[in-house]
N, C-alpha and C positions, 0 to 999 in steps of 0.2 A: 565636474562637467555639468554644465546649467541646459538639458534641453525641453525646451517650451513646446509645450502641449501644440498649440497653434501650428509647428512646423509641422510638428507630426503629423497632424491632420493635412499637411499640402500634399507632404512626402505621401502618403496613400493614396490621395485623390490622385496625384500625377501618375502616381503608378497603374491606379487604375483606367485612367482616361489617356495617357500617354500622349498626350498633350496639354500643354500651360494653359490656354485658351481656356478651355472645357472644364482643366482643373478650376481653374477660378471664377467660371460659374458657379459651379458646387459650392463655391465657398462665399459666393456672393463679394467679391475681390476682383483685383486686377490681375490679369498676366503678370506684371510687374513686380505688384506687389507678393504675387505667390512666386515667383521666380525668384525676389529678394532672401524669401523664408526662407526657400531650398537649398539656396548658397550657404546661408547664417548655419543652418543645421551641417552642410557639408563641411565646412570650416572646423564648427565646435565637433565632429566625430571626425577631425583628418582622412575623409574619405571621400571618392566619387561613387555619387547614387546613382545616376545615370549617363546614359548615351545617348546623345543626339544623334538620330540617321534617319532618313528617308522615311522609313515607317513610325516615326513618332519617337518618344522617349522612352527608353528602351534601359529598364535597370542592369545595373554592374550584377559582377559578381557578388559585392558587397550590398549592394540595394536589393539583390534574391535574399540572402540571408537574411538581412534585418525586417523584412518587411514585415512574418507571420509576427514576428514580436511587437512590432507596432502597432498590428491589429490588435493584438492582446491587451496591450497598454490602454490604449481607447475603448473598448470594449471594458476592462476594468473600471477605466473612469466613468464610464457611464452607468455603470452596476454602483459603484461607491455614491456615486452625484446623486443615483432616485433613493437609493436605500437611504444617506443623511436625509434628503428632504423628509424620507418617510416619519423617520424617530422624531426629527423637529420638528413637523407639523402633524404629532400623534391626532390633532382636532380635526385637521385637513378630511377632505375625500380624498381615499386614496386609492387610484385604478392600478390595476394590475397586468400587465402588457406584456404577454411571450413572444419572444424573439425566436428564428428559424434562420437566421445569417447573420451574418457581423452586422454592425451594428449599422456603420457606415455604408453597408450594401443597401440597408431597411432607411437612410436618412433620418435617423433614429437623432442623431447631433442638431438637423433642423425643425425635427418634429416637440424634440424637449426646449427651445428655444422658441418654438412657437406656444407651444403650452404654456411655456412662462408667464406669459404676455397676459394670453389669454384667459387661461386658467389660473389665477396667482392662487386660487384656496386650495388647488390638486396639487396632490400628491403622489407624483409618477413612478410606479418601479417597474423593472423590466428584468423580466426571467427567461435565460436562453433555454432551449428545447429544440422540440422540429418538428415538422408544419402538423402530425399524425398525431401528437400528443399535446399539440397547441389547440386545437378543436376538441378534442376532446378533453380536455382543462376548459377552457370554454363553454362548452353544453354541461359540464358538472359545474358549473359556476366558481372554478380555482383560478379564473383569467376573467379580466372583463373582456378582453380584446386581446388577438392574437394574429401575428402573420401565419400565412400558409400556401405552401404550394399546392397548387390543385387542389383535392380533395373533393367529398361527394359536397354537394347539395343537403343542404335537414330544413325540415317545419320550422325549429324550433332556431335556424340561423340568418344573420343578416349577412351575406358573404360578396365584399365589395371586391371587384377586380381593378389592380390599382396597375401594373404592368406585367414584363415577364422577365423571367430568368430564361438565360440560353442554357442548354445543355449539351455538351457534345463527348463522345467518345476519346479515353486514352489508353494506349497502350504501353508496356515496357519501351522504354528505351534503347535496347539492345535487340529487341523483338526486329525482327526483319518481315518489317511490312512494311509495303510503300500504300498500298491507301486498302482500305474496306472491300471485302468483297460486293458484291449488290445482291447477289443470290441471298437470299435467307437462309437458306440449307447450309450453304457454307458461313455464313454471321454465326449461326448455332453450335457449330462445326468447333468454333475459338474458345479458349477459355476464356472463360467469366468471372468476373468478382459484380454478382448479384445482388441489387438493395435488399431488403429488410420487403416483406409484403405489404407494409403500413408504406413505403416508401412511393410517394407518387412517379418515382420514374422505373418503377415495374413495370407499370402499361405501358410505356414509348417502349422496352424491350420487347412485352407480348405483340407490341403493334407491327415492330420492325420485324421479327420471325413470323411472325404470324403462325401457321399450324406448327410450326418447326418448335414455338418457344418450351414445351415439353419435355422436348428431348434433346435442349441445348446442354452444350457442357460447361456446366457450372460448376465453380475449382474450388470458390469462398464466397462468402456473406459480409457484408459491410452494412452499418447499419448510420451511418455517417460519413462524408465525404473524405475529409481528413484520413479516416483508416483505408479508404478504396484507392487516394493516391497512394500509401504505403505500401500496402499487398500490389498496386501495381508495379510502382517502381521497383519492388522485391520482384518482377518478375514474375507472381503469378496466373496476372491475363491482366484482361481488358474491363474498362468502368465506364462507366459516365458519373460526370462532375459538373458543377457550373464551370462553364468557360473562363470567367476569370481564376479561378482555382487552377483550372486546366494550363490555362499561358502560363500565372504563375512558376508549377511545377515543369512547364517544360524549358521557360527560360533558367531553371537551376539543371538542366539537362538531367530530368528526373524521368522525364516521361514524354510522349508521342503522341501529338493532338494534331486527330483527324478533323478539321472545323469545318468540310461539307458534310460530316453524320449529326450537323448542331439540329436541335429542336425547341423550341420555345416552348416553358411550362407557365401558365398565369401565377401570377402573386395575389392574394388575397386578404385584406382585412377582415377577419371574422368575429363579429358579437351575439350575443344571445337576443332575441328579438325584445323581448318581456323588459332585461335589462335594460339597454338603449333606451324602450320610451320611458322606466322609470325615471330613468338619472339622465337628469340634463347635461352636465359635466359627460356622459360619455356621447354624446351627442354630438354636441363643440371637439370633445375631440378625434371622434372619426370624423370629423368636416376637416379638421385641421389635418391631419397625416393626408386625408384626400387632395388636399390644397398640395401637399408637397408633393404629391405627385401627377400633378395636372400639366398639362403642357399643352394650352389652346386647345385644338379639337385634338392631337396625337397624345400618345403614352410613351417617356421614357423608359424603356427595359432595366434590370438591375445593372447591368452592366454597362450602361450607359449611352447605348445607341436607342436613336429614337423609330421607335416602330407605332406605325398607324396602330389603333386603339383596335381595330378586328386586324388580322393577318390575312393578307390572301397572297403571301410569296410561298416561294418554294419549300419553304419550314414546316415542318408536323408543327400542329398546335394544339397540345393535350391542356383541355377542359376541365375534366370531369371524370375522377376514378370511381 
């Protein structure tokens, strides 16, 4: 069975944007041609990926399943692709770049494609983490550059907001709730599966209980999203996740995503100030990741909808932990 990296890459974007159109922006392609890929990949795996209906392109059964594996796939490739460059151009400059989401969420596939270009003497490697220990790899000087959700402000950082992640509320599956209380007292009330304190979506919980968040009922502790959908889908309370994690796990009828409790978190490029003016190479390449994420006067969010550059909709939008 021969499948080409290329597909895979549609098959995710489609997934992601559940629409052809929008997949093939990402990919700087046609509808056509990313349509053609998804057939050739459905063919060589005897299976249907998707459903055409009304709300978009909407994975099988079989396209829930294979998907996290796809991410992995690509995500590996691109861990293998900066680590060869790294050994083969031991002379190269070689920047150091922590990841905080798949790879494909950060545009990480067009930012190494841009560097290419640009930077032929770098040498890019990328190490997955999260956004709490990507800053601070960062300020200890173990990262030139790193993504990050929220986070404080430092003297000592350049911290560029490049869009946002959604984040919304999930629940068990079996849980019998038709939507969120609004009371705070009763949000509290529910069991919880709790970030990690370094985890910037603490504060949208403290924000949302407000005096209550004290004395919520907290069941477990997740200190990465992957295990907060497990402890939910096991049934024992309620998370929050990025929204695309979130559809994903509810289109495998894993879990129950409330998407009016969604709140947008910023994304950030973070360097060490001292760094950047030394090394010109890091320079050129926070211009270049900021190029990928520009869109005229607005900001594409991780997830793919475009939201004005400030928010002033109905959405919490946490800044600054």
């Amino acid at each position: 069975m021969n499948i080409q990296i290329e597909k895979l890459r549609s098959f995710v974007l489609i997934a992601e944007e559940k629409n052809l159109t929008r997949a093939a922006e990402r990919r700087f392609s046609t509808p056509a041609a990313v349509s053609a890929q998804l057939k050739q990949l459905e063919d060589t795996l005897s299976l249907q990926l998707f459903e055409r209906t009304s709300k978009g392109m909407l994975l099988t059964d079989a396209g829930c399943k294979l998907l996290p594996m796809a991410y992995r796939v690509l995500g590996n490739l691109a861990e293998l692709e900066t680590t060869a460059r790294a050994i083969a151009g031991q002379a190269k400059t070689r920047l150091l770049l922590g990841l905080n989401a798949l790879p494909e969420l950060l545009r990480i596939e067009s930012v190494l494609e841009a560097s290419g270009e640009e930077l032929p003497d770098v040498s890019l490697v990328v190490k997955s983490s999260n956004s709490a220990d990507n800053q601070i790899d960062v300020l200890a000087g173990q990262l030139d550059a790193g993504f990050v959700y929220g986070g404080r402000d430092h003297e000592d950082l350049v911290r560029t907001e490049l869009g946002y992640i959604n984040v919304v509320t999930i629940a068990p599956a079996r849980m019998s709730l038709p939507t969120l209380p609004e009371a705070p007292r009763e949000l509290a009330y529910l069991p919880w599966i709790t970030p990690s304190p370094e985890c910037p979506y603490i504060e949208l919980m403290r924000k949302t209980m407000g005096v209550h968040y004290g004395a919520m009922n907290s069941v477990a502790s997740s200190d990465e999203e992957y295990s907060t959908i497990a402890m939910v889908k096991a049934g024992l309370g309620l998370g929050l996740v990025e929204e695309h994690l979130a559809e994903m796990a509810a289109a495998r009828g894993d879990v129950t995503v409330f998407p009016e409790s969604g709140a947008r978190v910023p994304l950030f490029l973070v360097m060490r100030k001292d760094r950047r003016k030394a090394l010109a190479e890091l320079e050129v390449f926070a211009q270049l990741v900021e190029d990928q994420w520009a869109c005229g006067d607005q900001r594409r969010d991780v997830a793919g909808d475009v939201a004005p550059a400030t928010a002033t909709d109905s959405m919490s939008v946490i800044r600054s932990f």
